[in-house]
OpenMM code with the backbone's topology and positions (N, CA, C; nanometers):
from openmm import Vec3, app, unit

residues = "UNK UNK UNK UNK UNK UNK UNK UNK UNK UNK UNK UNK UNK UNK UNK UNK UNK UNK UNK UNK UNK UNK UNK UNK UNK UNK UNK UNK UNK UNK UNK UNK UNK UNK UNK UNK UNK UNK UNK UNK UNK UNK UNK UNK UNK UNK UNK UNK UNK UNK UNK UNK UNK UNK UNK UNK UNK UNK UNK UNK UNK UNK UNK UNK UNK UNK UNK UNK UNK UNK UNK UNK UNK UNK UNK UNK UNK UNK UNK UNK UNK UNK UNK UNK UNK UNK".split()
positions = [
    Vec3(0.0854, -0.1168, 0.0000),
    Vec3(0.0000, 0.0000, 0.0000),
    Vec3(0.0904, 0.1237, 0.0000),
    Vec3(0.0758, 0.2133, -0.0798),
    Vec3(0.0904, 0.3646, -0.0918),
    Vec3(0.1284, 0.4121, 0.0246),
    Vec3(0.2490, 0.5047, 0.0457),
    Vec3(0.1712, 0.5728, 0.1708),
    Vec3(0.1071, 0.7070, 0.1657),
    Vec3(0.0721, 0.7238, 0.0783),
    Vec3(-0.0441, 0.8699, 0.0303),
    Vec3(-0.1677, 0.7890, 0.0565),
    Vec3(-0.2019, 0.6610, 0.0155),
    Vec3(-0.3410, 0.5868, 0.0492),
    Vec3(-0.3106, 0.5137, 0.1777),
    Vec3(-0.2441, 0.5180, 0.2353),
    Vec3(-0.2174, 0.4891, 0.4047),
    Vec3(-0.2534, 0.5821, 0.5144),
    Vec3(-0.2125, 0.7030, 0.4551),
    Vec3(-0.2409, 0.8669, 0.4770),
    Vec3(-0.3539, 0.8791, 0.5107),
    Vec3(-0.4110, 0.8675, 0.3822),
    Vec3(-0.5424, 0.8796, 0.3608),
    Vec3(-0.6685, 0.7923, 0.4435),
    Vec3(-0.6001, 0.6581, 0.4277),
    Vec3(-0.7058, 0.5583, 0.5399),
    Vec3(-0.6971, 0.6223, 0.6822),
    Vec3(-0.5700, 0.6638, 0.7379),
    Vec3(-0.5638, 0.6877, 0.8499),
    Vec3(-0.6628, 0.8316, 0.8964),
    Vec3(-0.6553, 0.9310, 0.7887),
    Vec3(-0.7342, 1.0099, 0.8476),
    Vec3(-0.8823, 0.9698, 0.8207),
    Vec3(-0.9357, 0.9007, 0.7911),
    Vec3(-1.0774, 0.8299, 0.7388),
    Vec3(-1.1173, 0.8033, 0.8814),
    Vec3(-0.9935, 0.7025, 0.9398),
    Vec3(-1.0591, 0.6220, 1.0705),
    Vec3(-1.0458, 0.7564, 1.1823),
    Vec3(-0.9666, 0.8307, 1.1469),
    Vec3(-0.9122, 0.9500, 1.2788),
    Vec3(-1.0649, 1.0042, 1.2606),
    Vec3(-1.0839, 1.0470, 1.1350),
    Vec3(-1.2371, 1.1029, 1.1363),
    Vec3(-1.3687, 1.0560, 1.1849),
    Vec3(-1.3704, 0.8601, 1.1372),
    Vec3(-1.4790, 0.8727, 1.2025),
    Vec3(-1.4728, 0.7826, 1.3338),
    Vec3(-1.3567, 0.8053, 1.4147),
    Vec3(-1.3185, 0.7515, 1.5635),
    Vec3(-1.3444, 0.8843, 1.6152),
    Vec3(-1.3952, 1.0072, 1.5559),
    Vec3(-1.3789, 1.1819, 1.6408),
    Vec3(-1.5104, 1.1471, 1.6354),
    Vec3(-1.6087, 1.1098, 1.5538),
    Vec3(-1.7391, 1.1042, 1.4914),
    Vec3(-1.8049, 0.9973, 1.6281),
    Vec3(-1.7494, 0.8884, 1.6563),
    Vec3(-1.7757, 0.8252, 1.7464),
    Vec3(-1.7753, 0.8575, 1.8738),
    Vec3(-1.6523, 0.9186, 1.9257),
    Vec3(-1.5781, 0.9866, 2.0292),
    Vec3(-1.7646, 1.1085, 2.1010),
    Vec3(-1.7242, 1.1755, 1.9721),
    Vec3(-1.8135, 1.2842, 2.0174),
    Vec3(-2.0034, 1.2556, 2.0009),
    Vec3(-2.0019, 1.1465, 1.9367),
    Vec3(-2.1438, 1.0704, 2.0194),
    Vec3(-2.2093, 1.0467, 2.1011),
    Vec3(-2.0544, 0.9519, 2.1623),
    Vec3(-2.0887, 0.8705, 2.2724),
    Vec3(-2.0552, 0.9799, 2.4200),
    Vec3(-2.0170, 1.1227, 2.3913),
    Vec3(-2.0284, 1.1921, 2.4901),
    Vec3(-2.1776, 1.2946, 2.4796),
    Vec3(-2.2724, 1.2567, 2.3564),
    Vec3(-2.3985, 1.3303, 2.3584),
    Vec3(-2.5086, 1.2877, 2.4843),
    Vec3(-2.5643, 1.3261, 2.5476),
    Vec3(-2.6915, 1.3101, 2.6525),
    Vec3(-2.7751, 1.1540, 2.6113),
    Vec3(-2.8002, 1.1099, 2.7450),
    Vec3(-2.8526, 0.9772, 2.6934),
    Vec3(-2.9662, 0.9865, 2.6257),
    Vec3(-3.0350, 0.8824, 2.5654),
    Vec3(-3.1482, 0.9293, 2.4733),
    Vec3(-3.2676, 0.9276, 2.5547),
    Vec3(-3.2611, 0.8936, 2.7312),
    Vec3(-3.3870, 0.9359, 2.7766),
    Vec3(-3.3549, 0.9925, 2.8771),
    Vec3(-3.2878, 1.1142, 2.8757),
    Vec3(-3.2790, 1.2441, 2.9338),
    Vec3(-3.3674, 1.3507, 2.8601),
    Vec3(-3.4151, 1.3297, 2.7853),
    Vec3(-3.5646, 1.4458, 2.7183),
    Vec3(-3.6738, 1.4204, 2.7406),
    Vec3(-3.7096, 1.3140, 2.8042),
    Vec3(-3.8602, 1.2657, 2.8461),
    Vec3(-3.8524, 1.1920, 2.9133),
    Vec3(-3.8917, 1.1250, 3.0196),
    Vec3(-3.8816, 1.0098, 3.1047),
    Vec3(-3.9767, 0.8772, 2.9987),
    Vec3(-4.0289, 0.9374, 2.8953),
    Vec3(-4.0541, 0.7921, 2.8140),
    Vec3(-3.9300, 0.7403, 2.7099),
    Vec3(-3.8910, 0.8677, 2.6528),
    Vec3(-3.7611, 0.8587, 2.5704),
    Vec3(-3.7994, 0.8639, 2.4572),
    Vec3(-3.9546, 0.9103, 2.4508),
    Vec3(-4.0316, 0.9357, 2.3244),
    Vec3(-3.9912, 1.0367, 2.2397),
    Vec3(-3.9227, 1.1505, 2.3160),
    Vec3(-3.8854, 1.2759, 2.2587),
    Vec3(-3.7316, 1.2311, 2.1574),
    Vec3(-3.6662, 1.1792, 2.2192),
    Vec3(-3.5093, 1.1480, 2.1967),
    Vec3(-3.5352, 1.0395, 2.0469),
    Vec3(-3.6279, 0.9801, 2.0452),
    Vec3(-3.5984, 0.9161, 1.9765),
    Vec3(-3.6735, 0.9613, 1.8569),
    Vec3(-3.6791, 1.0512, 1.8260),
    Vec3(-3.7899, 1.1832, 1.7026),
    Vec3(-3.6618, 1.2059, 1.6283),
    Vec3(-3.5799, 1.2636, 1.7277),
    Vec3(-3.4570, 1.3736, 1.7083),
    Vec3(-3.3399, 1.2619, 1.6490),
    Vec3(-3.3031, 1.3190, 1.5245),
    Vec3(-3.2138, 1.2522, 1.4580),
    Vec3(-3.0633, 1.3654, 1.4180),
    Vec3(-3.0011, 1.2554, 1.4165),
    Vec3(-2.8353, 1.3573, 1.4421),
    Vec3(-2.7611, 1.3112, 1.3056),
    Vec3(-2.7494, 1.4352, 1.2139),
    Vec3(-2.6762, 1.4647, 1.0988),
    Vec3(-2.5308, 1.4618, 1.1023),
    Vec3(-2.4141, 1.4036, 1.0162),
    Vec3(-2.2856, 1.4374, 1.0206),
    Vec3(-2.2943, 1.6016, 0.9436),
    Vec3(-2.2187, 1.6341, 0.9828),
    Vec3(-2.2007, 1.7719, 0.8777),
    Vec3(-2.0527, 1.8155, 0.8793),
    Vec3(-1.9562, 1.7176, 0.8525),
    Vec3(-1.8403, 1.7437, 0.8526),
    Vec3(-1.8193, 1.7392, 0.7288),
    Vec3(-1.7092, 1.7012, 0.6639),
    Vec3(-1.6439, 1.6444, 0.5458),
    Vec3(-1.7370, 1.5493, 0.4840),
    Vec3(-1.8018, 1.5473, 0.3981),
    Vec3(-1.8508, 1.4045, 0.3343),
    Vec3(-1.8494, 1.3735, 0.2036),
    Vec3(-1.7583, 1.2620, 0.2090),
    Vec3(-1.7571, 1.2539, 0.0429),
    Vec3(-1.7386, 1.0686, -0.0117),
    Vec3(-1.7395, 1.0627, -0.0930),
    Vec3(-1.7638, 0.9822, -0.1627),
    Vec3(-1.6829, 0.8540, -0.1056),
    Vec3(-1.5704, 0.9198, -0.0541),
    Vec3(-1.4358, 0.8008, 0.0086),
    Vec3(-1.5134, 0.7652, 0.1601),
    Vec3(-1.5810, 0.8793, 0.2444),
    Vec3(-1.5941, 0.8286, 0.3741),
    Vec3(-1.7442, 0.8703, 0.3950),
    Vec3(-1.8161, 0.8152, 0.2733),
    Vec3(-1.9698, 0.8425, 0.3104),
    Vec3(-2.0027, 0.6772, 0.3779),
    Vec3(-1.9504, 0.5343, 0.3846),
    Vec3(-2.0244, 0.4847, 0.3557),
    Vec3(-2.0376, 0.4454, 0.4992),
    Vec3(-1.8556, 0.4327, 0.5481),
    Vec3(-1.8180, 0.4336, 0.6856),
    Vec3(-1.8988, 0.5468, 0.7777),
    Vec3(-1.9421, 0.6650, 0.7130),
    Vec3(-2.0159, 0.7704, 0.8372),
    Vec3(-2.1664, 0.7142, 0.8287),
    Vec3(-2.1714, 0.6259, 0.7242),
    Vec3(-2.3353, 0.5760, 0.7182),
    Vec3(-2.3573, 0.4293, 0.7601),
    Vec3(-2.2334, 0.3774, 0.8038),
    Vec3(-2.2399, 0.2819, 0.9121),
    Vec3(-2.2394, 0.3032, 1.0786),
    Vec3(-2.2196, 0.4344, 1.1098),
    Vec3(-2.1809, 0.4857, 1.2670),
    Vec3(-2.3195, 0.4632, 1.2700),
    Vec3(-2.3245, 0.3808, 1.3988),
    Vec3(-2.5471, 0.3515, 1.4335),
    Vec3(-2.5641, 0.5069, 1.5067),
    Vec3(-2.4969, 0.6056, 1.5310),
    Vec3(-2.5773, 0.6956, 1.6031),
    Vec3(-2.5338, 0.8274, 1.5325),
    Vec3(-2.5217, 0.8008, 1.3531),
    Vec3(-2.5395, 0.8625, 1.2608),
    Vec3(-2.6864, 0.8358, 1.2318),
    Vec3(-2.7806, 0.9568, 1.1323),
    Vec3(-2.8707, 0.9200, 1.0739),
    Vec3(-2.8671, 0.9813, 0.9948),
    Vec3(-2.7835, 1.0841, 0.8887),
    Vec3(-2.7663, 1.0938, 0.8011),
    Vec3(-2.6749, 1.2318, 0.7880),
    Vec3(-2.6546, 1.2585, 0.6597),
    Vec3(-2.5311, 1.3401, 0.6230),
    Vec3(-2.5960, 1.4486, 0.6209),
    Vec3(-2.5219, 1.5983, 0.6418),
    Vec3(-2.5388, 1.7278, 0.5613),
    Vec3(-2.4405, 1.7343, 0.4521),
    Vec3(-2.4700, 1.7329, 0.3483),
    Vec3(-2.3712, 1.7802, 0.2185),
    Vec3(-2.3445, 1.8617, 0.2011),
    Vec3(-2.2582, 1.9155, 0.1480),
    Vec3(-2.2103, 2.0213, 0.1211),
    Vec3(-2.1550, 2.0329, -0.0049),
    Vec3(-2.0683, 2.0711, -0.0036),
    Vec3(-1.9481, 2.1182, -0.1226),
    Vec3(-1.9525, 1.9479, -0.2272),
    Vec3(-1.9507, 1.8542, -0.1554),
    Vec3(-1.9941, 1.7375, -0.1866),
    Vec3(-2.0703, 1.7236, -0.3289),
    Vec3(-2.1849, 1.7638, -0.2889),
    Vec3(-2.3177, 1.7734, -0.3496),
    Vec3(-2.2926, 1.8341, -0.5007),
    Vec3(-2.1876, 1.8752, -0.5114),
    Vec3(-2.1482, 1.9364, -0.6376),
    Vec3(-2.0678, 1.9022, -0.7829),
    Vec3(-2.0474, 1.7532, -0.7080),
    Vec3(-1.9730, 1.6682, -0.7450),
    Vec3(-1.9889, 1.5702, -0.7902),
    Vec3(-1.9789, 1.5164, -0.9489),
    Vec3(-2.0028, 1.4000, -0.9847),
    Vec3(-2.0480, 1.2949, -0.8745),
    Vec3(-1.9165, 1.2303, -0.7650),
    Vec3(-1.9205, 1.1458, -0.7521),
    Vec3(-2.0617, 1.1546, -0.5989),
    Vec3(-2.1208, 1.2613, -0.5981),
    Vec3(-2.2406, 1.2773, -0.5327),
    Vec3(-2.3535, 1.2033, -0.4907),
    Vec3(-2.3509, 1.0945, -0.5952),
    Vec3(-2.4200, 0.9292, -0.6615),
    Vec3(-2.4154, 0.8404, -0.5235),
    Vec3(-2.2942, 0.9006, -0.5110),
    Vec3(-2.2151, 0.7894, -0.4420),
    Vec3(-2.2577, 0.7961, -0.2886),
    Vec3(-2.2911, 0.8924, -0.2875),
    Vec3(-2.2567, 0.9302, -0.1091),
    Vec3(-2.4316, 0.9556, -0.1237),
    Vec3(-2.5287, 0.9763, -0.2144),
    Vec3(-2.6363, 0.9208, -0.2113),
    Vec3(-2.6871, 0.7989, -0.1601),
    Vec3(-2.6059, 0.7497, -0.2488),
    Vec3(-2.6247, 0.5293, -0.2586),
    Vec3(-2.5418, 0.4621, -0.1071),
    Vec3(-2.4879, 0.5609, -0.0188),
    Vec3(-2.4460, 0.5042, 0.0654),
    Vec3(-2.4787, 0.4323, 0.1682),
    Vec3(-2.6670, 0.4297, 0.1669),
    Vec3(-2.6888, 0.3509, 0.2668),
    Vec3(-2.7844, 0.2202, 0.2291),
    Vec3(-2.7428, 0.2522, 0.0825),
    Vec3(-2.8246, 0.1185, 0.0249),
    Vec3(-2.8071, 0.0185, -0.0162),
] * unit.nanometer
topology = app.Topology()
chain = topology.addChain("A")
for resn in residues:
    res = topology.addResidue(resn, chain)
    for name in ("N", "CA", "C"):
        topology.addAtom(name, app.Element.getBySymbol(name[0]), res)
C-alpha cells in the first residue's frame, strides 16, 4: 500500500473515531422525556467532510442518521454518497 493511500485511510478512521468519540459523549437518549419518546424523534446529521471516500463508513456509525452535504453535493461522484446507505 501507498503511503499517500495509508495517509489517507488513516485520516478516514481519525475522522470517524472523532465522529464516534463525540457521540458517545452526547446526553442519553432518555434524558428528554422520562418515556424517551422525545429522543428518539430527534435525529443527528454528520455535517463534517462528506464525500464519496468516507460516506459509507459515516453511514455505518449507528448513532449517525444521516449526512449534511455540502461542497460534496457538487460533485459527480455525489451518486455515491447518495447510494451510501443502500
Amino acid at each position: 500500500m501507498s503511503r499517500v493511500r495509508r495517509r489517507h485511510i488513516d485520516r478516514l478512521e481519525q475522522k470517524i473515531n472523532n465522529v464516534r468519540r463525540l457521540h458517545s459523549n452526547s446526553p442519553p437518549k432518555n434524558l428528554s422525556s422520562p418515556t424517551g419518546e422525545v429522543s428518539e424523534k430527534v435525529r443527528i446529521l454528520y455535517g463534517g467532510s462528506v464525500t464519496a471516500d468516507n460516506c459509507r463508513a459515516l453511514a455505518a456509525c449507528p448513532d449517525i442518521d444521516g449526512s449534511l452535504v455540502g461542497g460534496a453535493s457538487l460533485k459527480p461522484d455525489f451518486v455515491k454518497i447518495i447510494n451510501a446507505t443502500q
